[in-house]
KETI-54689 format. One record per residue (C-alpha): residue number from 1; residue in one letter; x negated, y negated, z negated. Coordinates in steps of 0.05 Angstrom, whole numbers, padded with zeros to 5 digits. Layout:
! residues N
   k r     xx     yy     zz
 NUM A      X      Y      Z
...
END
This chain:
! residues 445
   k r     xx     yy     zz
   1 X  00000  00000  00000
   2 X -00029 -00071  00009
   3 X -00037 -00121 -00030
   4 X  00026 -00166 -00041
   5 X  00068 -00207 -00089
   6 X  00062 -00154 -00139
   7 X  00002 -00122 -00133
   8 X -00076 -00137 -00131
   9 X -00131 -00096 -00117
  10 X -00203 -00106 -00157
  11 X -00270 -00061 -00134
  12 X -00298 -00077 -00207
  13 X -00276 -00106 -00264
  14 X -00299 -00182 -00287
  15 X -00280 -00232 -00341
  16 X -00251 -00284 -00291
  17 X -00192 -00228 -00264
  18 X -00163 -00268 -00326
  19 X -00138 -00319 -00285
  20 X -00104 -00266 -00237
  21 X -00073 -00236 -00306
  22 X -00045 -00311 -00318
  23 X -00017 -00323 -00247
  24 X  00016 -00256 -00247
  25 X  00050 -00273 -00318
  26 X  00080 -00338 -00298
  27 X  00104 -00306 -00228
  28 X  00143 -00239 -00218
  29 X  00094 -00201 -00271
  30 X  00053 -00147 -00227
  31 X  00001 -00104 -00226
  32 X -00077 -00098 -00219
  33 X -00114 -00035 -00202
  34 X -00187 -00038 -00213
  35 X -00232  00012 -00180
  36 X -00192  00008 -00117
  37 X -00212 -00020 -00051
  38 X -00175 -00072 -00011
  39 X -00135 -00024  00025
  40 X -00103  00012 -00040
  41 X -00168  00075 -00036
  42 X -00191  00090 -00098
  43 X -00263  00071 -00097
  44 X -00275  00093 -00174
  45 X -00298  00052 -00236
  46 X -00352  00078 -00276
  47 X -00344  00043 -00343
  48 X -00269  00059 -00351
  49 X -00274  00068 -00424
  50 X -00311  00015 -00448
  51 X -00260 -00020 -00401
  52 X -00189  00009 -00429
  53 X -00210 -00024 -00493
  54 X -00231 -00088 -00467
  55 X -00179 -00113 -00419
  56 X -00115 -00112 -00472
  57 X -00157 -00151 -00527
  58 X -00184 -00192 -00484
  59 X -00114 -00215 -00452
  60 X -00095 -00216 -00526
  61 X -00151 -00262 -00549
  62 X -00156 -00304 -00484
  63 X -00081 -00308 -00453
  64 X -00040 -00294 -00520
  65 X -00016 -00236 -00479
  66 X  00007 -00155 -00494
  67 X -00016 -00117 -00427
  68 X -00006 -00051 -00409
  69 X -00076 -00016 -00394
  70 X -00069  00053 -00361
  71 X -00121  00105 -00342
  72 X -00110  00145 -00267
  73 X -00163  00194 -00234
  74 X -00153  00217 -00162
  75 X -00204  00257 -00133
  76 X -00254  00255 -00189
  77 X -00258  00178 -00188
  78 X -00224  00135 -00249
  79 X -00180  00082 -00233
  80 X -00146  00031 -00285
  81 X -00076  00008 -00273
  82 X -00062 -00065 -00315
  83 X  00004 -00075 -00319
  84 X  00032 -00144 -00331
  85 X  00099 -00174 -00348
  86 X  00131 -00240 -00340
  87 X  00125 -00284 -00387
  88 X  00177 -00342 -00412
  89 X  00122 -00372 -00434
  90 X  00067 -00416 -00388
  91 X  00006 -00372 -00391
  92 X -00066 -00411 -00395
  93 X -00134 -00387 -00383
  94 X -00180 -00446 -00419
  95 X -00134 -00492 -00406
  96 X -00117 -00478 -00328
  97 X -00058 -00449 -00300
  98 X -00050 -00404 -00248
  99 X  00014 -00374 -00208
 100 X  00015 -00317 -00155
 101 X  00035 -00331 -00098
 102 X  00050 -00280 -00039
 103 X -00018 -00242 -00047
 104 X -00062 -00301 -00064
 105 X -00077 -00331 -00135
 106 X -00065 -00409 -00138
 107 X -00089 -00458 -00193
 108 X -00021 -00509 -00206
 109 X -00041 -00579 -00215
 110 X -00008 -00648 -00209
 111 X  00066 -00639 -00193
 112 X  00065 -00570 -00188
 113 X  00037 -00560 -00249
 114 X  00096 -00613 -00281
 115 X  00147 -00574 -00250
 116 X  00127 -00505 -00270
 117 X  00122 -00529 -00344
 118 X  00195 -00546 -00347
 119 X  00216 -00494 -00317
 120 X  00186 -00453 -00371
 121 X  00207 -00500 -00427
 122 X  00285 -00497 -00400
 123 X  00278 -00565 -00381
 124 X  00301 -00597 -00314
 125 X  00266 -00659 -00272
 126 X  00329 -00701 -00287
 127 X  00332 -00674 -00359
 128 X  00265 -00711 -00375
 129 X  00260 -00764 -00427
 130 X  00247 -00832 -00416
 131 X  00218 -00859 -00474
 132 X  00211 -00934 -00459
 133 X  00284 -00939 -00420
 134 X  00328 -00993 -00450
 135 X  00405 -01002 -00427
 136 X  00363 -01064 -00397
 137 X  00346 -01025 -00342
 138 X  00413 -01000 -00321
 139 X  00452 -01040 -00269
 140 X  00512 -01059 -00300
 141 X  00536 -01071 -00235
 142 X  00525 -00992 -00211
 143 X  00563 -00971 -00274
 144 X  00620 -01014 -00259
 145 X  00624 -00993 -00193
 146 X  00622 -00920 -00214
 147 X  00676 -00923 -00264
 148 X  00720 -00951 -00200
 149 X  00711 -00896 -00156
 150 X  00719 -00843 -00215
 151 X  00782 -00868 -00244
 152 X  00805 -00881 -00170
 153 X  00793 -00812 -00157
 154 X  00818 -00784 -00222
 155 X  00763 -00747 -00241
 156 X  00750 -00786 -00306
 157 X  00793 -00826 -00367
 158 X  00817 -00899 -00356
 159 X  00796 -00905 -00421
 160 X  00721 -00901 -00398
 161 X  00734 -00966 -00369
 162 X  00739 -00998 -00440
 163 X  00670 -00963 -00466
 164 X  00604 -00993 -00472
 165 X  00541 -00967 -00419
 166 X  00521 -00929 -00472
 167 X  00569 -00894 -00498
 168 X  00587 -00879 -00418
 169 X  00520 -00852 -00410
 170 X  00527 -00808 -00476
 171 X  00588 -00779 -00446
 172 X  00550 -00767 -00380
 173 X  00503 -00727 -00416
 174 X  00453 -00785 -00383
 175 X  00427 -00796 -00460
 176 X  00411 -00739 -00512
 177 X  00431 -00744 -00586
 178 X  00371 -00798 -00602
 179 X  00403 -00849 -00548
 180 X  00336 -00835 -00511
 181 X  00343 -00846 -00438
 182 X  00342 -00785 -00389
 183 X  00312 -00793 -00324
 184 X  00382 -00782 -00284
 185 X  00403 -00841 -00318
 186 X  00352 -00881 -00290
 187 X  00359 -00851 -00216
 188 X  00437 -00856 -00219
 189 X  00438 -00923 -00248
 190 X  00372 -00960 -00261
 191 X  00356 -01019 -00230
 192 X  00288 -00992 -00210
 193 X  00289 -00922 -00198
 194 X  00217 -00918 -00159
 195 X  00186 -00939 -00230
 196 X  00204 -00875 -00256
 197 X  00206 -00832 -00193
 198 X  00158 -00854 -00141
 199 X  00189 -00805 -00089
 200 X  00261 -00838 -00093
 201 X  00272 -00855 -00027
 202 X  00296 -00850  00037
 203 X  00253 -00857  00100
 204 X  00285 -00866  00171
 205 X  00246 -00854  00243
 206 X  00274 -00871  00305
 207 X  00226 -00828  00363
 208 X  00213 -00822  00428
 209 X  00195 -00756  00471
 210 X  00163 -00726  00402
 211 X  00154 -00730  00338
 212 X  00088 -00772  00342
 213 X  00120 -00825  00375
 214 X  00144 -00862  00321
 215 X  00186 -00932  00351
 216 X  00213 -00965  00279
 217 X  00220 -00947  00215
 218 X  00265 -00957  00153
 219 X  00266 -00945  00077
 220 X  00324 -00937  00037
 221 X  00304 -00955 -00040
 222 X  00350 -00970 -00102
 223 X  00389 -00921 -00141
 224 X  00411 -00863 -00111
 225 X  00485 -00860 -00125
 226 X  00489 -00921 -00069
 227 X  00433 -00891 -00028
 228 X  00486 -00844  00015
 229 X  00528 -00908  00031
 230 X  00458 -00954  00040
 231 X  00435 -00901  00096
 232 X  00498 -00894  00138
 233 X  00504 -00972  00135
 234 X  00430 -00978  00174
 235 X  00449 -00910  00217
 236 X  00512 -00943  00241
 237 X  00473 -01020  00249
 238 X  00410 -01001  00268
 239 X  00399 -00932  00295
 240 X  00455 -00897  00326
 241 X  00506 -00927  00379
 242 X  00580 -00918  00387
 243 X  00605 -00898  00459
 244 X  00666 -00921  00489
 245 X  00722 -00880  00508
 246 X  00795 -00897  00525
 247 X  00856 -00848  00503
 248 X  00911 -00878  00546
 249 X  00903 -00949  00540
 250 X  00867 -00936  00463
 251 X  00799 -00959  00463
 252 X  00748 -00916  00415
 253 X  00690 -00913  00400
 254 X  00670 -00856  00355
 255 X  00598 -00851  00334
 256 X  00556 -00807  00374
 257 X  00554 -00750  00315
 258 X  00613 -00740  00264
 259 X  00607 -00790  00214
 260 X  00628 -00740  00147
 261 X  00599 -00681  00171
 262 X  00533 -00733  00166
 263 X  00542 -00766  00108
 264 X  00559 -00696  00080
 265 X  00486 -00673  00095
 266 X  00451 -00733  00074
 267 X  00490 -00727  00002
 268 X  00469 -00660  00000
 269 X  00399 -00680  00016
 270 X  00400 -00736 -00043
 271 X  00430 -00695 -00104
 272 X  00385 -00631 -00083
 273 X  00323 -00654 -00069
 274 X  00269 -00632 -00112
 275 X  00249 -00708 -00139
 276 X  00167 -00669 -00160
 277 X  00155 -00675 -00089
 278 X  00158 -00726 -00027
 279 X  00219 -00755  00002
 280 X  00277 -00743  00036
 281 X  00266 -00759  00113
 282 X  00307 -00778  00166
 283 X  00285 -00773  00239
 284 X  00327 -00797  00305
 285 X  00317 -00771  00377
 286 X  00351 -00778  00440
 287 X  00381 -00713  00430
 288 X  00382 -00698  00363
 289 X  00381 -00724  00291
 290 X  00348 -00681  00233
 291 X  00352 -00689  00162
 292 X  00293 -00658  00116
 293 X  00293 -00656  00049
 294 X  00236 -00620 -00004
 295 X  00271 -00565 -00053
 296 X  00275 -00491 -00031
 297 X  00345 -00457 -00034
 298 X  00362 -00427 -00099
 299 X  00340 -00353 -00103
 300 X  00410 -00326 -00098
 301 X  00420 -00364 -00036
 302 X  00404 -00356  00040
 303 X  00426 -00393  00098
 304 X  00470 -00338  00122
 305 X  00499 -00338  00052
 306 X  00508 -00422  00058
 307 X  00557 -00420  00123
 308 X  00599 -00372  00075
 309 X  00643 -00376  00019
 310 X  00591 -00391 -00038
 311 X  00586 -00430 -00101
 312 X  00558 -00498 -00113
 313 X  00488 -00482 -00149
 314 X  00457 -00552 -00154
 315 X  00389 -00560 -00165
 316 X  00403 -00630 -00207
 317 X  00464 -00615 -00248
 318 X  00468 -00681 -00278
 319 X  00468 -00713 -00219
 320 X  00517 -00676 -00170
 321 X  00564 -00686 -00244
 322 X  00563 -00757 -00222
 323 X  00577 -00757 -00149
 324 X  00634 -00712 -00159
 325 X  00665 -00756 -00208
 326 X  00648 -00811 -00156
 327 X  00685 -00775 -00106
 328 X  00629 -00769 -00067
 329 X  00623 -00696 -00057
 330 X  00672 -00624 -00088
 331 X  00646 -00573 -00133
 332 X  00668 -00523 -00095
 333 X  00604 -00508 -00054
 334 X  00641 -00535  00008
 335 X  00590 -00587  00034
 336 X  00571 -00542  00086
 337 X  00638 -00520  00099
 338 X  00651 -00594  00114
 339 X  00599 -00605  00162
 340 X  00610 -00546  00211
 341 X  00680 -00558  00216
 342 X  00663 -00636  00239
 343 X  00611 -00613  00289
 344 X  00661 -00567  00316
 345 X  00719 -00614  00311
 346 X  00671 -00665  00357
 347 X  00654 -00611  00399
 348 X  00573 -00614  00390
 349 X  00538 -00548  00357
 350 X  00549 -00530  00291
 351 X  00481 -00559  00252
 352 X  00417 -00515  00253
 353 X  00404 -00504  00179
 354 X  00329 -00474  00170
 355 X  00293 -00464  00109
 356 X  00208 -00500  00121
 357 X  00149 -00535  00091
 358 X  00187 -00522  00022
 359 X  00249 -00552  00039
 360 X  00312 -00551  00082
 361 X  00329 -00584  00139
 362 X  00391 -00593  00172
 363 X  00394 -00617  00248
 364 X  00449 -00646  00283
 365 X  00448 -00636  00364
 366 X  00476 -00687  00400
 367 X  00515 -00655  00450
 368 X  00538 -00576  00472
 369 X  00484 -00580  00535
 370 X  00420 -00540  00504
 371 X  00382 -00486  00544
 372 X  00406 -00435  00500
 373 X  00479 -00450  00500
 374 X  00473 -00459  00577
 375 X  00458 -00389  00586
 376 X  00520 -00372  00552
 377 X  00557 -00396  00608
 378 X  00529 -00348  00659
 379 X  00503 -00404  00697
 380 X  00433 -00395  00743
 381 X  00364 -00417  00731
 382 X  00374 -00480  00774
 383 X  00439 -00492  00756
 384 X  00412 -00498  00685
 385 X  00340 -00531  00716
 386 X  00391 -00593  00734
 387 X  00444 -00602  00676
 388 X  00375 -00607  00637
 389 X  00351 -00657  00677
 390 X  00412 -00696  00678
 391 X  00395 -00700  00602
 392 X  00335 -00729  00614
 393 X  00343 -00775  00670
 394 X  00417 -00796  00662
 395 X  00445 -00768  00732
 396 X  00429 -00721  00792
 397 X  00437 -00735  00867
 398 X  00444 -00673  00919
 399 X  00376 -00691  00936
 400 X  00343 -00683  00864
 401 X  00383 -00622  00861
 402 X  00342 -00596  00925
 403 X  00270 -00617  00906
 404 X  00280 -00592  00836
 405 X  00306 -00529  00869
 406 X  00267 -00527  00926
 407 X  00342 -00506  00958
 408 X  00367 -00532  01025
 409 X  00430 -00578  01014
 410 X  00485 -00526  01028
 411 X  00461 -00491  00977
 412 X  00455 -00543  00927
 413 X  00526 -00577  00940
 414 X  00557 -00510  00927
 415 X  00521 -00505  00858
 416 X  00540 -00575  00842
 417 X  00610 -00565  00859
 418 X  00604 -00505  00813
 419 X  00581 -00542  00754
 420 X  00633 -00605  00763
 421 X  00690 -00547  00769
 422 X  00656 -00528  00697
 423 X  00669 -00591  00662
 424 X  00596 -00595  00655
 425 X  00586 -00656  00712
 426 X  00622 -00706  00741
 427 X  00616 -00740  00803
 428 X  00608 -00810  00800
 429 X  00605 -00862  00859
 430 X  00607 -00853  00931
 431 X  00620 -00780  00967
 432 X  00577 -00750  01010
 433 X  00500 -00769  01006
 434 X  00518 -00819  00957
 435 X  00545 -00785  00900
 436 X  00514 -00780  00835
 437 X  00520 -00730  00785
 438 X  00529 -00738  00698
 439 X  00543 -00703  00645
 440 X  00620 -00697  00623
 441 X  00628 -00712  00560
 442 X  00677 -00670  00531
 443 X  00680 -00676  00460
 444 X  00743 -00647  00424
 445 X  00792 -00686  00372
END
């Protein structure tokens, strides 16, 4: 068997396999077979006995931790078998700390480190205490505009309309029983939530052809309970447009990706992103939009699992507490619910929900006309060569349709007449030589 989360392989024993000891206690526990060769072949030890009485005492005396130390022999060689168990506890070796990973050993430091820590203690980001926080730094005007929305949407007392910020913060949970400030508080509410969180933000890209070619740039700052609102404001002003269509004599002009199913995702992305780490980005392209954010699904969660019926497990309790009572978002787990049934509603894809770099992103495509979905259709290679094309150039004549072909015209102005009989172009302008060729947009209400 090779080497993996759970198991390491040693040719000889030494003092520093300590560390591995530690980063299998504050993983998955594991074991460690010394006297074995990278592969899993017993290569034998030759000091086994002094050995089986100094690895437990010295993961006693070292690491404050009970190991199980087991004697094998295959083929006339001795082998030791160390087994290890997790611990609730964070495990040190002189004053490091080290975590298995896959079937490496990694030292935690800096924000890792932080994180892990709480998790061990029981304690959450948001559940950290802020010990110089004064009601001075909440923005009384935040509160009151929370305790609008939550009475508005019945999800708390009139009465909490009559209470002092402190005593409303209490009741959030937002204080614990010294009055001492919690850091939720301070994202939810504070009037400078980057001096407590220095990832607490929102970036926004607008891009060209790829993801290097960066055009402008926005940051969303402030607290994060206006944050959702903040972003859609700039998407709507700044980075997306509104087309025009005409139902009867009705003008609209819908913008160009379903406006809840969006705000939906970037919600989501605010109240479960893990605040250790960077922040939450935003990038635009011609074609699509995609939303990152850094926090890895739960463990009892997949993607699959996500597009499902599924409870809400929120990685910031505290938080999602308050934008439900805001209205903001259910507790039902249906956020994703909500978004695939706008993209289908609008007629674009369903968002592409992937799990990367630690995080999750969620991208929003534009329109139905991708390679893939093409192909669905039972349409040709040139068929498909030219609705792609009229993506990326705007229209298509007969003549484009031949020298992207290489076709003579007969050929081509049957496959064009194939693809406007589709509902996947339209002709626009003059017959004959003269016409051009665009995308139909057929989007669904």
């Amino acid at each position: 068997m090779a080497e993996n989360q759970n198991i390491e392989y040693k040719g000889s024993w030494r003092d520093e396999y300590l560390k591995w000891i530690s980063g299998f206690a504050n993983a998955q526990g594991g074991k460690i077979f010394i006297g074995m060769d990278d592969n899993g072949e017993v290569s034998g030890v030759e000091d086994y006995k002094k050995l089986m009485d100094e690895i437990p005492n010295k993961a006693v005396n070292h690491l404050g931790l009970v190991v199980d130390v087991d004697l094998h022999k295959k083929e006339n060689k001795h082998y030791i078998e160390i087994s290890i168990p997790v611990s609730t506890v964070p495990i040190s070796y002189h004053g490091a700390y080290h975590y298995r990973s896959g079937s490496t050993k990694q030292e935690l430091k800096g924000a890792a480190l932080h994180k892990f820590l709480l998790q061990r203690i029981g304690v959450s980001w948001e559940q950290q205490i802020v010990p110089t926080a004064t009601v001075d730094d909440i923005d009384e005007d935040v509160v009151k505009r929370f305790l609008q929305k939550a009475i508005s949407n019945n999800r708390i007392s009139e009465h909490a309309a009559s209470s002092d910020t402190l005593t409303l913060l209490k009741n959030l949970e937002l204080l614990n029983d010294k009055g001492e400030f919690l850091l939720a508080a301070l994202l939810l509410f504070g009037k400078r939530p980057k001096k407590y969180a220095p990832a607490a933000y929102f970036k926004i890209g607008r891009f060209g052809r790829s993801h290097s070619d960066l055009l402008f740039q926005d940051i969303v700052e402030g607290n994060i309970l206006d944050m959702a609102d903040s972003v859609m404001e700039i998407l709507n002003r700044k980075y997306l447009i509104r087309p025009i269509s005409y139902q009867g004599l009705l003008r609209k002009e819908p913008l160009e990706y379903p406006e809840q199913a969006l705000k939906e995702a970037i919600l989501n992305a605010i109240i479960h992103k893990d605040y250790h780490s960077t922040t939450i980005f935003l990038r635009i392209y011609d074609s699509q939009l995609e939303i990152w954010n850094p926090g890895k699904l739960p463990d009892s969660l997949t993607i699959d699992q996500l597009k499902r019926k599924h409870n809400s497990i929120p990685r910031n309790r505290l938080i999602a507490d308050v934008f439900f009572m805001a209205g903001y978002i259910e507790a039902w787990g249906r956020g994703i619910d909500i978004m695939l049934e706008g993209c289908r509603e609008y007629g674009i894809p369903e968002p592409l929900i992937v799990e990367e770099q630690d995080g999750v992103s969620v991208s929003f495509l534009k329109d139905i006309y991708t390679e893939e979905y093409l192909q669905t259709l039972q349409l040709n290679k040139r068929q498909i060569r030219a609705v792609l094309y009229v993506k990326e150039h705007g229209q298509i004549t007969n003549a484009d349709y031949q020298r992207i072909n290489e076709l003579k015209q007969t050929v081509s102005s049957q496959e064009l007449q194939a693809l406007t009989k589709l509902n996947i172009l339209e002709s626009q302008g003059s017959k004959g030589r003269g016409s051009k060729y665009v995308l139909k947009k057929v989007i669904v209400r």
